[in-house]
N, CA and C atoms as a LAMMPS dump frame, in Angstrom:
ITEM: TIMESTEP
0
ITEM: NUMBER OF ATOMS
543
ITEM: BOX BOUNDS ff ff ff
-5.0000000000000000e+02 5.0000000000000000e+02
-5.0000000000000000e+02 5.0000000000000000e+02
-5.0000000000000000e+02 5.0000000000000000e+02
ITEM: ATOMS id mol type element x y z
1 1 1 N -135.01 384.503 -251.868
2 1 2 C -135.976 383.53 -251.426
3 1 3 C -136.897 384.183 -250.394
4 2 1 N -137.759 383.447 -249.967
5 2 2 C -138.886 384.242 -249.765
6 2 3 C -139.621 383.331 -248.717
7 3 1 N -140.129 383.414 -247.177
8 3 2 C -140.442 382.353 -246.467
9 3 3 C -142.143 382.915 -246.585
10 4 1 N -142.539 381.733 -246.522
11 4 2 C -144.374 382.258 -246.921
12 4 3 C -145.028 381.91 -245.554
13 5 1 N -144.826 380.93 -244.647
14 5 2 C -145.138 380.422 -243.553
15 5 3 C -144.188 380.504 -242.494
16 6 1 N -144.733 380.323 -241.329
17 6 2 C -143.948 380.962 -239.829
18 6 3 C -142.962 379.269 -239.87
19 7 1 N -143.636 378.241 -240.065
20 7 2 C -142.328 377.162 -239.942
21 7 3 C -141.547 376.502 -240.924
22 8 1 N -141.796 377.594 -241.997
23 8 2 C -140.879 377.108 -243.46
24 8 3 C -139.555 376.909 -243.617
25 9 1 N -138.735 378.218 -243.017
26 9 2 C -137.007 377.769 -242.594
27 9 3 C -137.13 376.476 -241.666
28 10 1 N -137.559 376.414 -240.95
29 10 2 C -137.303 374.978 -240.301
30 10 3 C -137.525 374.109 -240.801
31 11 1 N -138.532 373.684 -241.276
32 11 2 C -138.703 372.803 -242.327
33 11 3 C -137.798 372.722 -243.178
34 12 1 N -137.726 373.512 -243.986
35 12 2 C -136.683 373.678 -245.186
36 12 3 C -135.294 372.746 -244.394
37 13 1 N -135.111 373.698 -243.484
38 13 2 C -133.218 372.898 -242.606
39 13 3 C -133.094 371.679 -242.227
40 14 1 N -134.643 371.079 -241.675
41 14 2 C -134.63 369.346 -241.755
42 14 3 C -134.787 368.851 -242.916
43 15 1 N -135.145 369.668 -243.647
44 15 2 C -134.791 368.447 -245.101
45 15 3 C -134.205 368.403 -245.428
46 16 1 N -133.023 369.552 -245.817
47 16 2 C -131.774 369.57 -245.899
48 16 3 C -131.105 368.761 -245.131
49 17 1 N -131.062 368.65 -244.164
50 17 2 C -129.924 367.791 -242.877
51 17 3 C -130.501 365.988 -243.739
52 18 1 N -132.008 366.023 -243.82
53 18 2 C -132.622 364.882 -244.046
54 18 3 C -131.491 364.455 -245.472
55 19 1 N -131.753 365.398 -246.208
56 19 2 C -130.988 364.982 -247.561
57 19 3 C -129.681 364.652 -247.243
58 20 1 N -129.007 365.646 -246.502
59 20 2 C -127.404 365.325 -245.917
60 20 3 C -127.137 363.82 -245.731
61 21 1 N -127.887 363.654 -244.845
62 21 2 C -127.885 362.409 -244.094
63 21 3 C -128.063 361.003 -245.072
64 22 1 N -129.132 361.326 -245.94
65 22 2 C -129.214 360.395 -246.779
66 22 3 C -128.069 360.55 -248.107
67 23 1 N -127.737 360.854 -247.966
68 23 2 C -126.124 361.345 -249.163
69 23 3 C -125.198 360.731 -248.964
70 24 1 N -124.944 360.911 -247.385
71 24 2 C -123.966 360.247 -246.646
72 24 3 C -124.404 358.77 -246.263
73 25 1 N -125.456 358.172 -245.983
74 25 2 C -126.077 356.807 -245.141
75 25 3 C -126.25 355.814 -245.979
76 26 1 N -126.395 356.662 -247.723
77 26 2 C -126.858 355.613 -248.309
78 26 3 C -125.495 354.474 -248.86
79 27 1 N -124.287 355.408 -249.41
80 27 2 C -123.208 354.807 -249.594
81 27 3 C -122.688 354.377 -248.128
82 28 1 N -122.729 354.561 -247.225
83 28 2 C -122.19 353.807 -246.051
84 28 3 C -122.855 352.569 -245.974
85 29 1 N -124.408 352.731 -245.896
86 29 2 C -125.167 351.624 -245.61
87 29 3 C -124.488 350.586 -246.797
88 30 1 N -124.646 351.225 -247.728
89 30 2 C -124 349.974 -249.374
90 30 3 C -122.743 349.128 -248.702
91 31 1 N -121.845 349.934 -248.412
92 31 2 C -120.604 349.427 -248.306
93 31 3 C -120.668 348.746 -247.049
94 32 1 N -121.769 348.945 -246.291
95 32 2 C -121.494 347.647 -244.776
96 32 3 C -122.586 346.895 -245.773
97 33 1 N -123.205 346.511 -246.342
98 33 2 C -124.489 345.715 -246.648
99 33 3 C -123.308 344.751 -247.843
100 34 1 N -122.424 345.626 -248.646
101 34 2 C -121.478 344.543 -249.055
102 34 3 C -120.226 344.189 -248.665
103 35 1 N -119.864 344.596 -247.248
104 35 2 C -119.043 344.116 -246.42
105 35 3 C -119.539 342.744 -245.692
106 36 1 N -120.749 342.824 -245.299
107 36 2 C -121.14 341.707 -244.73
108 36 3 C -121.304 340.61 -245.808
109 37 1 N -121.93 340.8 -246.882
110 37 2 C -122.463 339.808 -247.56
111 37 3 C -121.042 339.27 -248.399
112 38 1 N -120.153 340.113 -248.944
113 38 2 C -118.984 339.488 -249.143
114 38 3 C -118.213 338.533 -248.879
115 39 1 N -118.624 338.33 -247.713
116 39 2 C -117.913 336.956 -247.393
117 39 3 C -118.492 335.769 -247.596
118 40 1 N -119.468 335.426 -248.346
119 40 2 C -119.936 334.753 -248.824
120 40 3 C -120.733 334.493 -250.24
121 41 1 N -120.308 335.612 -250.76
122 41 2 C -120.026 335.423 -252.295
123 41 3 C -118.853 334.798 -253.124
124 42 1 N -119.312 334.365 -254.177
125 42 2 C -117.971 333.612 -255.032
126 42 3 C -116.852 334.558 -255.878
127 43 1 N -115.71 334.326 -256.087
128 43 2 C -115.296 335.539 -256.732
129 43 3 C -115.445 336.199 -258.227
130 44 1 N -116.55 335.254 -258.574
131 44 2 C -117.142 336.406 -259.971
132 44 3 C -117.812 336.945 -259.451
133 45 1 N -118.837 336.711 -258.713
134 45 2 C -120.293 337.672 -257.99
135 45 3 C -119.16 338.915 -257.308
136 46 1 N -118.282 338.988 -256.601
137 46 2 C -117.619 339.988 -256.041
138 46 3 C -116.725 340.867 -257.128
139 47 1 N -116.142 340.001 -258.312
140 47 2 C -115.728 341.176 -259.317
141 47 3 C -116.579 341.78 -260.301
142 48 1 N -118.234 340.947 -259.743
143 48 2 C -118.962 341.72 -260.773
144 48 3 C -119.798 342.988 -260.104
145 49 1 N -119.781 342.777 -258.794
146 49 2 C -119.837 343.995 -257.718
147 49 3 C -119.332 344.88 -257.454
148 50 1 N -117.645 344.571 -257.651
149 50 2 C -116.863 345.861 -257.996
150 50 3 C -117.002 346.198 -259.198
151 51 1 N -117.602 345.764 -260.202
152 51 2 C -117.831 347.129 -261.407
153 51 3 C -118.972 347.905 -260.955
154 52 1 N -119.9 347.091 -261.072
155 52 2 C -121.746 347.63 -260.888
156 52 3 C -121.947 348.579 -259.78
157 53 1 N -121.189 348.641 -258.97
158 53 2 C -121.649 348.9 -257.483
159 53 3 C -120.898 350.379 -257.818
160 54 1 N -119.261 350.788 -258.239
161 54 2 C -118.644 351.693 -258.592
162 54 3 C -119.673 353.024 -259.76
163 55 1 N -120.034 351.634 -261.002
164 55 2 C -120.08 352.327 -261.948
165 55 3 C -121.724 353.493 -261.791
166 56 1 N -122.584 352.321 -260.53
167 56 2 C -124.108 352.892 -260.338
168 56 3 C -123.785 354.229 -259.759
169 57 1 N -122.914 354.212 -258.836
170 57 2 C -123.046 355.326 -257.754
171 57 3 C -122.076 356.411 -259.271
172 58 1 N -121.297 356.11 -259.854
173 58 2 C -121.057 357.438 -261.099
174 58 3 C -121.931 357.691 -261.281
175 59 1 N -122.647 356.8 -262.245
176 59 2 C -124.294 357.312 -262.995
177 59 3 C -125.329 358.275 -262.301
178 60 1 N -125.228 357.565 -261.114
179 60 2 C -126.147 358.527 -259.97
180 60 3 C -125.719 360.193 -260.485
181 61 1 N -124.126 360.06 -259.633
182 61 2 C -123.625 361.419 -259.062
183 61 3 C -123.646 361.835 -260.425
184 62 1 N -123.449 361.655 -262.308
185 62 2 C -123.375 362.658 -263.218
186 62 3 C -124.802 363.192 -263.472
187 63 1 N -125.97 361.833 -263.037
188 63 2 C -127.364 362.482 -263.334
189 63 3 C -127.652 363.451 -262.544
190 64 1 N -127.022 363.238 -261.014
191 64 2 C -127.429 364.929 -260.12
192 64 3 C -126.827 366.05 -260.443
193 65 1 N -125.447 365.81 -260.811
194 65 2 C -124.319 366.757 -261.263
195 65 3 C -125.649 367.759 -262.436
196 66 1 N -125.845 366.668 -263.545
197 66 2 C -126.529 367.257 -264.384
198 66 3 C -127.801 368.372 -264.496
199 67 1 N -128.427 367.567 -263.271
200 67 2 C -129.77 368.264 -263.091
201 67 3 C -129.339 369.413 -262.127
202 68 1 N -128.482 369.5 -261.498
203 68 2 C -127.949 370.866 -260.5
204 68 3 C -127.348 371.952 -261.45
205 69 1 N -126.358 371.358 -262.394
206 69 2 C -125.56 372.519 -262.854
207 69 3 C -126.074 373.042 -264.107
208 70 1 N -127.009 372.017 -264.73
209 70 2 C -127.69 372.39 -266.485
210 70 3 C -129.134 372.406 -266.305
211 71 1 N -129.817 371.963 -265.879
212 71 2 C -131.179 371.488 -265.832
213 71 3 C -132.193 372.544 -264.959
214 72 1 N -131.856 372.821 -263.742
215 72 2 C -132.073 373.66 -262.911
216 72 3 C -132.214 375.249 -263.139
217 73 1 N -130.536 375.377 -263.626
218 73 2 C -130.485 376.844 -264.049
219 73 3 C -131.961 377.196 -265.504
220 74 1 N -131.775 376.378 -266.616
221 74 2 C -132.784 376.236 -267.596
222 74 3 C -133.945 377.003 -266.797
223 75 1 N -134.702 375.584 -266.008
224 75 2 C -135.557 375.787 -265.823
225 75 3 C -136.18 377.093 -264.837
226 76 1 N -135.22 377.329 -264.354
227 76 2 C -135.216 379.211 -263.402
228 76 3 C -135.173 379.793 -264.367
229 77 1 N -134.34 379.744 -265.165
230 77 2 C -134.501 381.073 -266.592
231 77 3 C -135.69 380.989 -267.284
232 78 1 N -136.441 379.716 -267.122
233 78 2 C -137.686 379.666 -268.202
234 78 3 C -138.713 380.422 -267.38
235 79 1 N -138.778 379.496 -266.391
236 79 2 C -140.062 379.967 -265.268
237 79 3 C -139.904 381.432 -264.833
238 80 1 N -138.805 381.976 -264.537
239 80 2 C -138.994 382.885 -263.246
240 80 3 C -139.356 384.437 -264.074
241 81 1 N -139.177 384.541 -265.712
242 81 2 C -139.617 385.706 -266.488
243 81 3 C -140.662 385.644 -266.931
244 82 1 N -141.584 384.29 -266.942
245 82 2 C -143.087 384.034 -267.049
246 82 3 C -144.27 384.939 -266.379
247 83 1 N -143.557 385.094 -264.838
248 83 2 C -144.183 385.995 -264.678
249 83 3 C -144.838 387.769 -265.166
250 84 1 N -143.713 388.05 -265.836
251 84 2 C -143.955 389.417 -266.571
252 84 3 C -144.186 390.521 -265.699
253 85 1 N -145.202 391.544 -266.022
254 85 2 C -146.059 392.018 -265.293
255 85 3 C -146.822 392.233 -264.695
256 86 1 N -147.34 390.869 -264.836
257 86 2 C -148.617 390.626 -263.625
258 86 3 C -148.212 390.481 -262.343
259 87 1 N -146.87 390.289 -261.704
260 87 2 C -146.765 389.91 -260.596
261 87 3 C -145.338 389.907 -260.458
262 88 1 N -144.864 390 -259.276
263 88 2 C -143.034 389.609 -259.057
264 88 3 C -143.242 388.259 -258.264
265 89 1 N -141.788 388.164 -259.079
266 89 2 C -141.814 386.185 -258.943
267 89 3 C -141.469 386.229 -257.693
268 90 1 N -141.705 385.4 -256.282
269 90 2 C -141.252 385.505 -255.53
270 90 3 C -141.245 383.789 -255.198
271 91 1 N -139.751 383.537 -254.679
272 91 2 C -139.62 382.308 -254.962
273 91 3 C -139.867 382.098 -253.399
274 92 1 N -141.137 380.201 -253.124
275 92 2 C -140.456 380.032 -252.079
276 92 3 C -139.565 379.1 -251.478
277 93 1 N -138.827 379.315 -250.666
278 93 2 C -137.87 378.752 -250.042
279 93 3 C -138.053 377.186 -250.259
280 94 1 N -139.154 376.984 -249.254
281 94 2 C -139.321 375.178 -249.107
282 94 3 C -139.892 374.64 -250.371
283 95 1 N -140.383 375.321 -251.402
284 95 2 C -140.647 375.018 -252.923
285 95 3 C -139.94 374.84 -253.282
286 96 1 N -139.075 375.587 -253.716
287 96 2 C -137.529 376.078 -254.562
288 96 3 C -136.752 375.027 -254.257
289 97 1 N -136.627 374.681 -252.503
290 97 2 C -135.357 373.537 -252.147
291 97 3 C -136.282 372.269 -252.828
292 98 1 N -137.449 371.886 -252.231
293 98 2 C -138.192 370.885 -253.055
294 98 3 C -137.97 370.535 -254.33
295 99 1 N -137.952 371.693 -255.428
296 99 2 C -138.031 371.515 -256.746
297 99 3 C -136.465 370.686 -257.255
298 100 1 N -135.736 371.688 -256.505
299 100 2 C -134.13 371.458 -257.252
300 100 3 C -134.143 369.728 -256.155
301 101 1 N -134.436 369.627 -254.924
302 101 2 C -134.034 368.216 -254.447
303 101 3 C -134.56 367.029 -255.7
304 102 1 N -136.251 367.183 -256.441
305 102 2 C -136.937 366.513 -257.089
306 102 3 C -135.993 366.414 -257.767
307 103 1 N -135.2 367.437 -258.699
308 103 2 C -134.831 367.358 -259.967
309 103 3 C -133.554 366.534 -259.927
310 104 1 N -132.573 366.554 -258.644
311 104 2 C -131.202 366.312 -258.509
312 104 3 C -131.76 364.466 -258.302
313 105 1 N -132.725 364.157 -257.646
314 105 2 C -132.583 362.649 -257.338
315 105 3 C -133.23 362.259 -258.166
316 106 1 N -133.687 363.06 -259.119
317 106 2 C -135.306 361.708 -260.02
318 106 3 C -133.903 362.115 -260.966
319 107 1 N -132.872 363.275 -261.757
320 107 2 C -132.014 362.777 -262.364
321 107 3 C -131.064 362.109 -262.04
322 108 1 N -130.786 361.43 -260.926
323 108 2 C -129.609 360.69 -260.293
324 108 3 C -130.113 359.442 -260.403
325 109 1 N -131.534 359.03 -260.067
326 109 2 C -132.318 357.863 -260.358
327 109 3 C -132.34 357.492 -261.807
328 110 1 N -132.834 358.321 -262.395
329 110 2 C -133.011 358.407 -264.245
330 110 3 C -131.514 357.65 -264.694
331 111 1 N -130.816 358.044 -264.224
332 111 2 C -129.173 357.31 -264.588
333 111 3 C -128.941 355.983 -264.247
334 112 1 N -129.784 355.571 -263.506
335 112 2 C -129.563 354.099 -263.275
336 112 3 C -130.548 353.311 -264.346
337 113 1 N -130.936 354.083 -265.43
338 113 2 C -131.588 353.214 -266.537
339 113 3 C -130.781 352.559 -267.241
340 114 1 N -129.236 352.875 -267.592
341 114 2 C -128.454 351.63 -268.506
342 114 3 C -128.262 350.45 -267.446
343 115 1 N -128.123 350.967 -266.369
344 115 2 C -128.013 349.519 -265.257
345 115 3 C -128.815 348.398 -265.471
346 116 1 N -129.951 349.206 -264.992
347 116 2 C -130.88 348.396 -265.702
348 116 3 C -131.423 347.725 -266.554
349 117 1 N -130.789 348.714 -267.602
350 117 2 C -131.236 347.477 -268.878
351 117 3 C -130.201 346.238 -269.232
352 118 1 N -128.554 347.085 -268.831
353 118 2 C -127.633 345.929 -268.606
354 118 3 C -128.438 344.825 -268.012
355 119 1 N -128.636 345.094 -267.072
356 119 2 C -128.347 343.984 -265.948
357 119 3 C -129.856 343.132 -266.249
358 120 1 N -130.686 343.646 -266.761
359 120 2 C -132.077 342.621 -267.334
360 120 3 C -131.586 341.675 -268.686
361 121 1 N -130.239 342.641 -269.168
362 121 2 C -129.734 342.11 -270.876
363 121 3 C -128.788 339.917 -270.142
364 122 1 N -128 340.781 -269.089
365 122 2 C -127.191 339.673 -268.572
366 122 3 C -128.031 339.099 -268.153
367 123 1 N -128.938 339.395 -267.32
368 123 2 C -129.863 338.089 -266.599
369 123 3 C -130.341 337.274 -267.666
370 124 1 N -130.873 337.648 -268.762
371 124 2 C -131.178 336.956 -269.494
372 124 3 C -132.921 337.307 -269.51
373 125 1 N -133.417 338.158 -268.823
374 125 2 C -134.521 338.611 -268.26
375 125 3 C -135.415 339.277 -270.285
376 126 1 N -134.552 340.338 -270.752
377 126 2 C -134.811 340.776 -272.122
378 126 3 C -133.307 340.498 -273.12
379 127 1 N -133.572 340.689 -274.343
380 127 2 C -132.888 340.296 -275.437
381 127 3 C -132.289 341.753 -276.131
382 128 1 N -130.987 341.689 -276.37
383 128 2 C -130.837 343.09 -277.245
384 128 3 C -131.343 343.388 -278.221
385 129 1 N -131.722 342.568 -278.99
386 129 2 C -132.315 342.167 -280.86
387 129 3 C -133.918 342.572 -280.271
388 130 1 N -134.102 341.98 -279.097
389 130 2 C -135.741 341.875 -278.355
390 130 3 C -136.215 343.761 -278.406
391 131 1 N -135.186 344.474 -277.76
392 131 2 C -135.031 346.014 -277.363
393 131 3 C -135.162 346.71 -278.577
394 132 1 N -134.22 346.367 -279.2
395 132 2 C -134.111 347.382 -280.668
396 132 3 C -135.435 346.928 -281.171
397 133 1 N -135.875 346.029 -281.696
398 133 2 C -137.298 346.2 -282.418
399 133 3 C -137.938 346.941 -281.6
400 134 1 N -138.339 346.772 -280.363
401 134 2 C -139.02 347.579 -279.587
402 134 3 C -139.262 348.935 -279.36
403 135 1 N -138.137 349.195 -280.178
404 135 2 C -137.87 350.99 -279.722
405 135 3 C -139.13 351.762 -279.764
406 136 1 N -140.162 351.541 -280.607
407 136 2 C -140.964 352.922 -280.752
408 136 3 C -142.107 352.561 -279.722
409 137 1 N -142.029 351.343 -278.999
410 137 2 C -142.948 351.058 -277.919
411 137 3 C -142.542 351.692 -276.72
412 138 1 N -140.771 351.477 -276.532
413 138 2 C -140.056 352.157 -275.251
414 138 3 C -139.793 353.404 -275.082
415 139 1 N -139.786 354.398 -276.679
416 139 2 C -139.899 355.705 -276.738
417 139 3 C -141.084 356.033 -276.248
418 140 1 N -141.919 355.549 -276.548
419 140 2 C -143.57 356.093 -276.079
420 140 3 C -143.832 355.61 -275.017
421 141 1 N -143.239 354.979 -274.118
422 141 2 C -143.09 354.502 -272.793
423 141 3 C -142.566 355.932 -272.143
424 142 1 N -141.353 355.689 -272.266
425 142 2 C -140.257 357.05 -272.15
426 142 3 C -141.045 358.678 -271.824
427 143 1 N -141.42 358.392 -273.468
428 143 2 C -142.625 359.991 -272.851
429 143 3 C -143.679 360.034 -272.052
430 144 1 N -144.339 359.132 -272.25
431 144 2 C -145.366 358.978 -271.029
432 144 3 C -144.909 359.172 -269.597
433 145 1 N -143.831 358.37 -269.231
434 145 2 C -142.818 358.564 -268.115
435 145 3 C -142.588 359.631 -267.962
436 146 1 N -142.316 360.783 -268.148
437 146 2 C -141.131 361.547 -268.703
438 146 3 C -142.468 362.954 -267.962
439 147 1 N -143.618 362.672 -268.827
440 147 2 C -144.729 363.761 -269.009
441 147 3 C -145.338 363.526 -267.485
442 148 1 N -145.588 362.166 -266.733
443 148 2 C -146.447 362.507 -265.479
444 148 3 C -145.626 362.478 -264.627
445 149 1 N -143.843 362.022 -264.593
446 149 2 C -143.025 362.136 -263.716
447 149 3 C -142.031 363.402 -263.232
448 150 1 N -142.344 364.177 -264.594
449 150 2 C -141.191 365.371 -264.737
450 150 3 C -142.501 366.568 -263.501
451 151 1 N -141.407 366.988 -262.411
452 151 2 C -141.999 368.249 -261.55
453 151 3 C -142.78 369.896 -261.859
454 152 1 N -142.479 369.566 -263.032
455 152 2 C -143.22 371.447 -263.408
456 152 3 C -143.997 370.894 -264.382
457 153 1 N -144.983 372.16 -264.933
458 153 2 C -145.864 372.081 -265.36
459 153 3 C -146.21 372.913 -266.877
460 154 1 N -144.332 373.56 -267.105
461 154 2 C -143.923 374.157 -268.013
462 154 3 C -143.675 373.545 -269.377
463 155 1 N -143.255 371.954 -268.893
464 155 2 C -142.981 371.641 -270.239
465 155 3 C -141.459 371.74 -270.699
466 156 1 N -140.707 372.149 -269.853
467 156 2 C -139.514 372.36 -269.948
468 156 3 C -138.482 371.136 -268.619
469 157 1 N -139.025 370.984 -267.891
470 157 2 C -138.095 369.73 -267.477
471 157 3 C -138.701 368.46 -267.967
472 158 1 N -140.096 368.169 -268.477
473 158 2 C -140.695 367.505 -269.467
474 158 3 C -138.999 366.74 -270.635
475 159 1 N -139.33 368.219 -271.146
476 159 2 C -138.913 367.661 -272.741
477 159 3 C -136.851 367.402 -272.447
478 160 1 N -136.786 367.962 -271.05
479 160 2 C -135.3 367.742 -270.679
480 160 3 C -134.845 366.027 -270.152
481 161 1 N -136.159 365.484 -269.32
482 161 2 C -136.074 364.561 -269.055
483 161 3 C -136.441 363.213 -270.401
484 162 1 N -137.162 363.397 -271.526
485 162 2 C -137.258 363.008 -272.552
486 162 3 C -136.313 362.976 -272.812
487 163 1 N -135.467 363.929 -272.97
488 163 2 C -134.251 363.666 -273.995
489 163 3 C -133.111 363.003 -273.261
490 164 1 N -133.105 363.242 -272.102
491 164 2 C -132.099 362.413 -271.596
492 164 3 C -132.387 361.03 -270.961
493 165 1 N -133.498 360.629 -271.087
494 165 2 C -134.067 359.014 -270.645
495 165 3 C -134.018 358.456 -271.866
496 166 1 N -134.041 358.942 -273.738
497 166 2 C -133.635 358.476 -274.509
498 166 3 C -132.365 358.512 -274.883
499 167 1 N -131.564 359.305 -275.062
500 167 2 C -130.041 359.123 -274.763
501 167 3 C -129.647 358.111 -274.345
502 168 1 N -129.855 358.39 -272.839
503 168 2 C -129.743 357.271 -271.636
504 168 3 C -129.838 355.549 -272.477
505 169 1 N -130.818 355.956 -272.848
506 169 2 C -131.609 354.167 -273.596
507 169 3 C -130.402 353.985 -274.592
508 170 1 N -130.412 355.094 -275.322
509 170 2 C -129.429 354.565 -276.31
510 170 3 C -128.07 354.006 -276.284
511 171 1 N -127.628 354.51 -275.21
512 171 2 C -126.21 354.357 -274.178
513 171 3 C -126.505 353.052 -273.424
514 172 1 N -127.353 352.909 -273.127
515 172 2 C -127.615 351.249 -272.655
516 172 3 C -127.654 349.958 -273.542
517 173 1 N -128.173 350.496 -274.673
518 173 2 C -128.307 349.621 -275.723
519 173 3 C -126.896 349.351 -276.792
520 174 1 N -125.945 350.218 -276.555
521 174 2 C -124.666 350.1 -277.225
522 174 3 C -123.749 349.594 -276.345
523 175 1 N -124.396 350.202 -275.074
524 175 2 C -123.01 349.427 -273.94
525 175 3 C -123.407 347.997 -273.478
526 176 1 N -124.699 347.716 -273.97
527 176 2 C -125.165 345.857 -273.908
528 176 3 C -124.374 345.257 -274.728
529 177 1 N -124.073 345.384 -276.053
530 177 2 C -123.666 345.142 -277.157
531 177 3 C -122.13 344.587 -276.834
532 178 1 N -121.382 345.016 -275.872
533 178 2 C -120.172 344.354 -275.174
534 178 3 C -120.119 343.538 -274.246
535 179 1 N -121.661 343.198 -273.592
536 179 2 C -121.292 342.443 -272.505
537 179 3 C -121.242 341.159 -273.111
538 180 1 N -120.636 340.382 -272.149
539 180 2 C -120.51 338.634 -272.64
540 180 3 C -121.846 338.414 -271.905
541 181 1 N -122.436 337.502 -272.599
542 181 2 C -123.828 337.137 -272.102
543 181 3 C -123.754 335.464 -271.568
């Protein structure tokens, strides 16, 4: 890694601590925000909190898992031999941490799409029968999403995040299919 500016390690170490902090604050904050409110919920709203509340924070942690241990490496192997001969790649620091932070939370976010569609299916908000016709409107949703939200400009976390925001859909749409409505 490579510092390009005189206050880039520093920078870089508060965002890091920043990220720390929010790693740690956000599940604490959850668990006092449904400590308090618990006591005045009924006991379906509270056993339907202990699934949702468990199952979001998985989804999160396999979409970061994902984008850290598969997604990341990819995209360093694609980018960093692009350069060739015109130049040595020189990575920088507060970029590099930037890129992989983008990739670990917009895929940790991206995972809370079956939640979502669950939880619009139970509200009663959309229809499963409503979704499936829909598909080639929400695929082309999907890519559009996918194309001005994905961080590089390669085309390669593009077509990674495509494929796994349709997956994703599809996994939402089979695991609706069990809920009692």
């Amino acid at each position: 890694m490579t510092i390009y500016a005189p206050l880039e390690l520093v920078i870089t170490k508060l965002m890091l601590s920043f990220m720390v902090a929010f790693a740690v604050g956000i599940p604490l904050f959850m668990y006092e925000l449904l400590a308090f409110a618990g006591t005045g919920l009924y006991r379906e709203e509270k056993r339907f909190l202990a699934k949702v509340v468990p199952a979001s924070f998985l989804l999160f942690l396999s979409g970061a898992a994902i984008a850290y241990f598969a997604v990341v490496p990819v995209i360093f192997a694609y980018i960093i031999p692009q350069s060739g001969d015109l130049a040595a790649a020189g990575l920088s620091l507060r970029k590099t941490f930037s890129l992989v932070t983008t990739l670990v939370l917009g895929f940790g976010l991206m995972f809370q799409l079956p939640m979502l569609v669950i939880a619009a299916i139970k509200m009663g908000l959309l229809e499963l029968k409503q979704l499936k016709s829909l598909r080639p409107v929400v695929y082309g949703a999907i890519i559009a999403l996918a194309m001005f939200a994905a961080p590089d400009a390669t085309g390669a976390s593009q077509l990674i995040t495509v494929a796994m925001l349709l997956i994703l859909f599809e996994i939402s749409l089979t695991a609706a299919r069990f809920i009692k409505v």
